[in-house]
C-alpha positions in Angstrom: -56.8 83.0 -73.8 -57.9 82.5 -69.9 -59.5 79.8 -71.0 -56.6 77.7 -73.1 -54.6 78.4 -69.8 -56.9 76.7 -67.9 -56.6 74.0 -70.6 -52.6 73.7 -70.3 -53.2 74.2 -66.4 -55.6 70.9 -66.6 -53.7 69.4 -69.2 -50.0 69.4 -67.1 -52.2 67.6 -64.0 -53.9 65.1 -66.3 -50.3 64.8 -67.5 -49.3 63.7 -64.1 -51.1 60.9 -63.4 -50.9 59.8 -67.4 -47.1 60.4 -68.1 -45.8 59.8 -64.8 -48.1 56.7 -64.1 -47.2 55.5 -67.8 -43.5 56.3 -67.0 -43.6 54.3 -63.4 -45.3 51.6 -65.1 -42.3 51.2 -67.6 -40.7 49.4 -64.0 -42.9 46.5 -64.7 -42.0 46.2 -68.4 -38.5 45.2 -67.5 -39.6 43.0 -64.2 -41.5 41.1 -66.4 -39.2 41.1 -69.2 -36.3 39.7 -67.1 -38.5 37.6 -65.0 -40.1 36.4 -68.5 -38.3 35.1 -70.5 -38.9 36.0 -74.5 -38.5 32.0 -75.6 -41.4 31.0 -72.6 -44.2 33.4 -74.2 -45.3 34.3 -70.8 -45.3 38.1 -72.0 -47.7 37.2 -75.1 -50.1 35.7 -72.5 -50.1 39.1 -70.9 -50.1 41.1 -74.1 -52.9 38.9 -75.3 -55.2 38.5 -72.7 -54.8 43.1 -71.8 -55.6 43.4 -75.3 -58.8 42.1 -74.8 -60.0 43.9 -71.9 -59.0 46.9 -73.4 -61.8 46.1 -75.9 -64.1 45.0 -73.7 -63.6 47.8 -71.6 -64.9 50.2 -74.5 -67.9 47.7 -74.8 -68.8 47.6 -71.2 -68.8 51.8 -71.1 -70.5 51.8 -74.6 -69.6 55.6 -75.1 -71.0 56.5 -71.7 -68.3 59.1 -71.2 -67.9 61.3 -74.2 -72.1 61.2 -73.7 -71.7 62.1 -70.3 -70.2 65.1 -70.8 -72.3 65.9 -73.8 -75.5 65.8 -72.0 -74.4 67.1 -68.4 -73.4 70.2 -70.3 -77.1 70.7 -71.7 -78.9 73.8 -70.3 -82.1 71.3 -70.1 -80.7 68.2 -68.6 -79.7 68.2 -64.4 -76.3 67.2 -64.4 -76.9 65.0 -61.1 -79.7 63.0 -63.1 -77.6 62.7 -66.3 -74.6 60.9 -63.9 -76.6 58.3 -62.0 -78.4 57.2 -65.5 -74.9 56.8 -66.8 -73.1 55.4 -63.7 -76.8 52.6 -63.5 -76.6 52.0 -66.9 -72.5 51.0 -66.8 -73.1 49.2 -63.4 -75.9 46.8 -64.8 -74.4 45.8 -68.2 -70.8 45.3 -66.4 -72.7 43.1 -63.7 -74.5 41.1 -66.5 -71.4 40.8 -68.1 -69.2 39.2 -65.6 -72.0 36.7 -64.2 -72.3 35.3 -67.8 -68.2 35.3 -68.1 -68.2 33.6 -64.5 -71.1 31.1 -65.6 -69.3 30.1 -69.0 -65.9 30.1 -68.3 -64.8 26.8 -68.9 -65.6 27.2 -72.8 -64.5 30.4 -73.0 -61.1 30.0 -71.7 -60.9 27.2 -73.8 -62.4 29.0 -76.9 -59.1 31.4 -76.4 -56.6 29.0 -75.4 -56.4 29.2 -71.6 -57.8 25.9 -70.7 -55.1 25.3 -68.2 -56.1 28.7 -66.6 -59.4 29.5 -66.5 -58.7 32.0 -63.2 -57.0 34.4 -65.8 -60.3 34.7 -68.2 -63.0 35.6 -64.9 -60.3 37.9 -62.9 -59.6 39.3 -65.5 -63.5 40.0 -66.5 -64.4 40.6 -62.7 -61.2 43.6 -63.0 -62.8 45.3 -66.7 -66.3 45.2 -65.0 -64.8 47.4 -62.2 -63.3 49.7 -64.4 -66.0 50.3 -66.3 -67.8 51.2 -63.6 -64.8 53.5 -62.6 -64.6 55.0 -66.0 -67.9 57.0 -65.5 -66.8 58.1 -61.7 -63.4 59.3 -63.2 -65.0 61.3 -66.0 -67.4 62.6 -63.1 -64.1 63.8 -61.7 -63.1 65.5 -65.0 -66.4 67.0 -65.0 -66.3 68.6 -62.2 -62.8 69.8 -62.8 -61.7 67.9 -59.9 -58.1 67.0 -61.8 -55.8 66.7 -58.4 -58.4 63.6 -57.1 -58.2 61.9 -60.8 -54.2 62.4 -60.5 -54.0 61.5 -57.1 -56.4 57.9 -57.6 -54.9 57.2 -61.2 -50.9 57.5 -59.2 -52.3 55.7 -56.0 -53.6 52.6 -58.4 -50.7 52.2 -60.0 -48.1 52.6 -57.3 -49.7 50.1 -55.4 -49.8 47.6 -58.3 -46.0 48.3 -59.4 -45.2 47.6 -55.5 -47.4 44.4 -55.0 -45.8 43.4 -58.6 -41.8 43.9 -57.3 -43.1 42.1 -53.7 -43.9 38.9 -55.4 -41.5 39.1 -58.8 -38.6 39.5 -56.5 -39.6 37.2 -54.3 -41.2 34.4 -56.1 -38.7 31.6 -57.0 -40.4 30.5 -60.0 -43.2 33.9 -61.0 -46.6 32.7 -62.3 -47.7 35.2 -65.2 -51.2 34.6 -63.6 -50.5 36.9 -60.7 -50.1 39.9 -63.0 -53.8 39.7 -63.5 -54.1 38.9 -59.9 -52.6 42.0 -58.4 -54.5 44.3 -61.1 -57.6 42.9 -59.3 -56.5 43.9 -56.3 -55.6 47.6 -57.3 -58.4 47.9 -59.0 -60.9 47.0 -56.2 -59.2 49.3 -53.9 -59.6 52.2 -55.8 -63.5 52.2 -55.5 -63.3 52.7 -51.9 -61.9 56.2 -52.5 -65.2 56.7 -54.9 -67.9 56.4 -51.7 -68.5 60.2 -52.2 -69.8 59.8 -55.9 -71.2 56.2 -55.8 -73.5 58.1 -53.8 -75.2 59.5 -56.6 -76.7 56.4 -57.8 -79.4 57.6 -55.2 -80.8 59.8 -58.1 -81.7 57.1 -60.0 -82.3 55.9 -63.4 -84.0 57.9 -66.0 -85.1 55.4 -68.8 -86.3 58.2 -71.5 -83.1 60.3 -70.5 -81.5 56.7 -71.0 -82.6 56.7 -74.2 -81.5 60.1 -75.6 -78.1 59.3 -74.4 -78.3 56.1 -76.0 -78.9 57.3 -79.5 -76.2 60.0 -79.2 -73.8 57.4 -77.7 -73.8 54.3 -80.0 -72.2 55.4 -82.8 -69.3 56.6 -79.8 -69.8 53.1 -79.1 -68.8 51.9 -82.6 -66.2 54.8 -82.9 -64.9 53.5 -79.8 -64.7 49.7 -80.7 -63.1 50.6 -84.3 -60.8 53.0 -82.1 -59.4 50.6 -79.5 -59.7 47.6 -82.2 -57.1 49.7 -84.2 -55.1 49.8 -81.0 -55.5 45.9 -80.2 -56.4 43.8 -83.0 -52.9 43.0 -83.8 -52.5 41.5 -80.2 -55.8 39.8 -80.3 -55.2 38.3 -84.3 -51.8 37.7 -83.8 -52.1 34.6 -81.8 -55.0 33.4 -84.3 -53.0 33.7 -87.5 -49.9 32.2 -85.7 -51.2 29.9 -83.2 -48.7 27.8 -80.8 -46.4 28.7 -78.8 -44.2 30.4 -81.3 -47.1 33.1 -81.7 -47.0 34.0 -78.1 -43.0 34.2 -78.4 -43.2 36.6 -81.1 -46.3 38.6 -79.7 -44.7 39.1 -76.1 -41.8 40.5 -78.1 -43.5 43.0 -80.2 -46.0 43.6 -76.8 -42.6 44.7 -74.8 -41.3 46.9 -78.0 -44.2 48.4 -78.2 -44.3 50.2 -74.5 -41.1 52.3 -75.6 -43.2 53.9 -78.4 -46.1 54.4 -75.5 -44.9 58.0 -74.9 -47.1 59.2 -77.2 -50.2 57.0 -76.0 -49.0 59.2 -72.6 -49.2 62.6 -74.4 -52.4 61.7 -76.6 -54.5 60.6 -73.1 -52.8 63.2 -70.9 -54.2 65.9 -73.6 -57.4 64.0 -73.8 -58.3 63.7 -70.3 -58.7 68.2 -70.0 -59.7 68.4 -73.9 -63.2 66.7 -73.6 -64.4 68.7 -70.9 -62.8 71.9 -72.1 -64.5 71.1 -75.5 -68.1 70.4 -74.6 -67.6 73.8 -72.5 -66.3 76.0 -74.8 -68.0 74.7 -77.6 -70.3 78.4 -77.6 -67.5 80.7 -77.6 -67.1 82.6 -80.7 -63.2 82.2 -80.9 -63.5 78.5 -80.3 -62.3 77.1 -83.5 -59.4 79.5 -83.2 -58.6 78.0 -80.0 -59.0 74.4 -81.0 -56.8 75.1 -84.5 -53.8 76.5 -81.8 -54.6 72.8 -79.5 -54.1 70.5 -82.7 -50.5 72.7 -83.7 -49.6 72.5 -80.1 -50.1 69.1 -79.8 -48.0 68.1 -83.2 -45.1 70.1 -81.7 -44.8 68.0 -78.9 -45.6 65.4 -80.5 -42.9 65.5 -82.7 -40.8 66.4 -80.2 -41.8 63.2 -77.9 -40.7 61.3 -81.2 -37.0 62.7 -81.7 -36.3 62.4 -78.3 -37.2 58.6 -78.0 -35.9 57.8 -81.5 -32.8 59.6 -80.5 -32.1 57.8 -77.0 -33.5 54.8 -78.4 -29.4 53.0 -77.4 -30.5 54.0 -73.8 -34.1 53.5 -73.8 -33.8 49.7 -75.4 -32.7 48.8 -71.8 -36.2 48.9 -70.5 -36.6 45.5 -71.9 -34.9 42.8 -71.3 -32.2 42.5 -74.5 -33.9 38.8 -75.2 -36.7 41.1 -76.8 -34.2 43.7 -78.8 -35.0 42.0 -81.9 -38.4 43.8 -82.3 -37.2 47.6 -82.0 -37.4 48.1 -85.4 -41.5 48.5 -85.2 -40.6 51.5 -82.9 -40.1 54.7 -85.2 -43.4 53.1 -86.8 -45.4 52.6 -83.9 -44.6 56.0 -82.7 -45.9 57.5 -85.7 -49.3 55.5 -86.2 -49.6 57.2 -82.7 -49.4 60.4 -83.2 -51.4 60.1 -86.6 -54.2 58.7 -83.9 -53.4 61.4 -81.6 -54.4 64.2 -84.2 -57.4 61.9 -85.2 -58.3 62.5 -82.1 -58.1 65.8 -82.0 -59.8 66.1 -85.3 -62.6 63.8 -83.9 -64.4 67.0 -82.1 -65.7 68.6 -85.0 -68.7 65.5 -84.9 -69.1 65.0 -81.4 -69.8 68.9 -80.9 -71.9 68.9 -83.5 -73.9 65.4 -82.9 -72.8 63.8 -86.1 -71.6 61.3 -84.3 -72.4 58.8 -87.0 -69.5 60.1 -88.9 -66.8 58.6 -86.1 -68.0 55.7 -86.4 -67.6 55.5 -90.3 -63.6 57.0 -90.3 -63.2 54.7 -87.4 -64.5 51.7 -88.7 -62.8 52.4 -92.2 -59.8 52.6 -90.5 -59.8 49.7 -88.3 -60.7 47.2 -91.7 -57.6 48.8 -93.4 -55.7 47.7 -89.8 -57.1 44.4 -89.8 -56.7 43.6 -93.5 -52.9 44.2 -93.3 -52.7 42.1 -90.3 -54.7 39.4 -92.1 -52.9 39.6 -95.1 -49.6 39.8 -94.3 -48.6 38.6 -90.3 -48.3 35.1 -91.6 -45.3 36.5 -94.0 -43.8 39.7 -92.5 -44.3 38.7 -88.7 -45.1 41.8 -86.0 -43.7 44.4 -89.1 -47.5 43.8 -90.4 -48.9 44.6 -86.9 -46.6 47.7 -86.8 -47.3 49.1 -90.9 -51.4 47.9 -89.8 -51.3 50.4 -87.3 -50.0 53.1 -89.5 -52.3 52.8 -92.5 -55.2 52.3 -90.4 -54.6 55.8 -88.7 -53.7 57.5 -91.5 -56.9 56.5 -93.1 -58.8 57.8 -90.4 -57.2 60.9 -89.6 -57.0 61.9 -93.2 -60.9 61.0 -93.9 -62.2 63.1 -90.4 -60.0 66.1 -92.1 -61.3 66.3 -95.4 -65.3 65.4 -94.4 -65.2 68.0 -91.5 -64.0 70.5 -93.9 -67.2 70.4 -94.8 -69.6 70.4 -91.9 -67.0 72.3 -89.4 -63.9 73.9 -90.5 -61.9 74.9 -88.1 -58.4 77.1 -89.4 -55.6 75.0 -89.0 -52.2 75.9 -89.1 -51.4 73.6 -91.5 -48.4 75.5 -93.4 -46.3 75.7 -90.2 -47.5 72.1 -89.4 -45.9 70.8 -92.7 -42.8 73.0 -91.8 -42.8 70.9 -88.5 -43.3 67.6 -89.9 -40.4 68.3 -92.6 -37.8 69.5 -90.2 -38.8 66.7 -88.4 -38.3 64.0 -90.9 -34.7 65.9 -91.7 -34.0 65.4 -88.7 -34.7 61.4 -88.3 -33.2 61.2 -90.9 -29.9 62.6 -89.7 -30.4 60.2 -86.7 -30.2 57.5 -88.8 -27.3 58.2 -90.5 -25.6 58.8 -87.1 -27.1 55.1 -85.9 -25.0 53.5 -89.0 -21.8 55.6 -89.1 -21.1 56.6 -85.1 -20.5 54.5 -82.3 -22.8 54.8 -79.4 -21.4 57.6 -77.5 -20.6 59.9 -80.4 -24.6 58.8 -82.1 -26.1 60.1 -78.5 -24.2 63.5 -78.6 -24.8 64.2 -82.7 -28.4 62.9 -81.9 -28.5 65.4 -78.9 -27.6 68.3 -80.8 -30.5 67.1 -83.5 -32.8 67.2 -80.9 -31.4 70.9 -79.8 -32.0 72.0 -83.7 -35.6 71.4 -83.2 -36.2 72.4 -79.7 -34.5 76.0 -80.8 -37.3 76.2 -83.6 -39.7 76.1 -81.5 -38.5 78.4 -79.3 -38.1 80.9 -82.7 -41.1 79.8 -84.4 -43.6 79.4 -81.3 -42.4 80.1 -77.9 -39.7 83.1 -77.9 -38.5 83.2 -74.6 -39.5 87.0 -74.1 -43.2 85.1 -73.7 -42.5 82.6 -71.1 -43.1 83.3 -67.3 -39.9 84.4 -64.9 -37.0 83.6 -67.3 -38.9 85.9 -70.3 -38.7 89.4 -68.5 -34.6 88.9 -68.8 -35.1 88.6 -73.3 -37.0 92.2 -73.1 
């Protein structure tokens, strides 16, 4: 029990920087929506082009974190050692990377459509190669459960690049969507200076043979990865391709902006992420673990759910994040919301084969998943628009979620809850329901209040079901 305290303790920090820095972020999705206009497709540039590092950023740290952790955590291997291989290794191929980027990039910004701008495609591969590189200090940080330093540098990056992004929005008579990618660079360079400390472990050296242990545990996280983020992106990378011109960027910038609303749970899903690797990987010997990672999947539902009701609830408010040019696409929203959380549990459910090095297996939901995503995007974007991108999303999470389930029945069952997790997802679904029947017979004040009180209904559950008050610290002495 100490130790799943230790995991909410770490959990509520990683939370900080995630949620909060997700949530202070949200200040650029309307500066660029109002200073962007929908018809210009300046937003589908943006949407486009981050889509693509977030790719290549899983390429460039080829599974180098999950790995790290696995093998700093072996009694045999010296943690020190195991970082500088990793931290070498992510240096090098990011280096090789953005001197071929910087050699060729002339054909490939043409190759993607940014002949007119070929700064955007090398500052934008000069910024992934830096957080690649960053990737490996900040899971160093995780390591060594230093949680307030990751918080403090993940809140530091991004109020400096929401304040450089108001200077020149607000200022700028006429805002070039280049210096969005501009500014990043910026941010992103900074940053490394407050990693001189760690960098300095590069002094240990590289270990080639260690190197290559790590390598054959980490490439099917590799393909795990790519399928992963793929299923996350593809529809922003396709979408252009199976609608070129200019329409395709008008109609991608307006499903990109949509999209950030249903980002709460992106927020939840990475905040939880960031103290459930580590907490894993170190707990993976106790003899009550599976018990403890059954109550971290139920846990994590709840919220969840939760997370969902409230945004589809205040959805009348929330919609004014965005500029209303871009109100058109809110219907992908409910949808979105739950492909995420269906790749939030696959997350969770992903454990069972990293902690026992069936790693292989990741790669095959994964990769299952992301052909289902892509297919539907394939198949039907030219007809149905960014609905396909949305309904993509769903069935290629549901696909892998459900096929981690059943196959680690099998080689790792773990006791999940899944009765009262049913119970959850019903009252849930009652719920949203009665949300949209308040959206098409209530006006806008009188929805918010029913939808309120829907919200309440569930909230109270928990608190019957899960957390009686009697339990919780300071208010629970006055229920006994």
């Amino acid at each position: 029990m100490a130790d799943f305290k230790a995991l909410a303790k770490d959990t509520v920090i990683y939370g900080l920087s995630s949620i909060v820095g997700r949530f202070l972020n949200y200040l650029l999705v309307p500066l660029y929506t109002y200073k962007i206009s929908a018809a210009s497709g300046g937003y589908g540039v943006v949407t486009n082009l981050y889509a693509y590092t977030a790719l290549l950023l899983v390429l460039l740290t080829f599974g180098m974190e999950t790995t790290f952790f696995r093998f700093a955590n072996k009694e045999e291997e010296n943690p020190k050692k195991v970082f500088s291989t990793a931290l070498w290794s992510v240096l090098g191929v990011s280096a090789v990377f953005f001197l071929l980027v910087f050699a060729f990039v002339s054909p490939i910004s043409s190759a993607m459509g940014y002949a007119d701008h070929p700064s955007y495609i090398w500052v934008m591969a000069l910024t992934v190669s830096i957080d690649a590189f960053q990737a490996i200090l900040f899971s160093y940080l995780r390591y060594k459960k230093q949680a307030i330093k990751f918080a403090s540098l993940k809140l530091l990056f991004i109020v400096l690049n929401i304040g450089l992004n108001l200077l020149y929005f607000l200022t700028a008579k006429e805002p070039q969507v280049g210096y969005v990618f501009y500014i990043n660079l910026c941010c992103t360079a900074f940053i490394t200076l407050f990693f001189a400390k760690e960098i300095t472990a590069l002094r240990f050296g590289f270990d080639a043979p260690l190197m290559k242990c790590m390598l054959r545990y980490s490439w099917p996280i590799l393909i795990l990865g790519l399928a992963g983020i793929l299923n996350q992106t593809a529809d922003k990378i396709l979408y252009p391709i199976v609608c070129p011109g200019e329409e395709g960027k008008v109609q991608l910038g307006i499903y990109g902006a949509v999209v950030k609303i249903a980002m709460i749970m992106a927020m939840i899903t990475q905040a939880f992420r960031y103290a459930y690797e580590p907490f894993v990987f170190g707990s993976v010997k106790d003899k009550d673990s599976k018990e403890t990672y059954a109550k971290g999947m139920k846990y994590f539902i709840i919220f969840t759910l939760l997370a969902f009701l409230v945004v589809m609830g205040y959805l009348d408010i929330l919609r004014y994040i965005i500029q209303p040019g871009y109100w058109e696409g809110l219907k992908v929203v409910p949808i979105v919301m739950a492909a995420e959380i269906m790749m939030g549990v696959y997350f969770n459910l992903s454990f069972w084969y990293k902690v026992t090095d069936r790693t292989i297996w990741g790669a095959v939901f994964s990769g299952a998943g992301c052909l289902v995503l892509v297919a539907v995007n394939l198949i039907f974007i030219p007809k149905y628009g960014y609905m396909a991108c949305a309904w993509g999303g769903f069935a290629g999470y549901a696909v892998a979620m459900l096929l981690s389930y059943f196959v680690g029945k099998k080689y790792y069952p773990v006791p999940y809850a899944l009765k009262e997790i049913f119970l959850y997802v019903l009252l849930t679904a009652v719920l949203y329901g009665g949300m949209l029947l308040s959206g098409r017979y209530l006006g806008p004040v009188p929805r918010i209040a029913a939808n309120t009180l829907l919200i309440i209904i569930f909230i109270g559950y928990i608190v019957w079901k899960d957390f009686p008050l009697r339990s919780l610290p300071v208010i629970g002495k006055y229920f006994r």
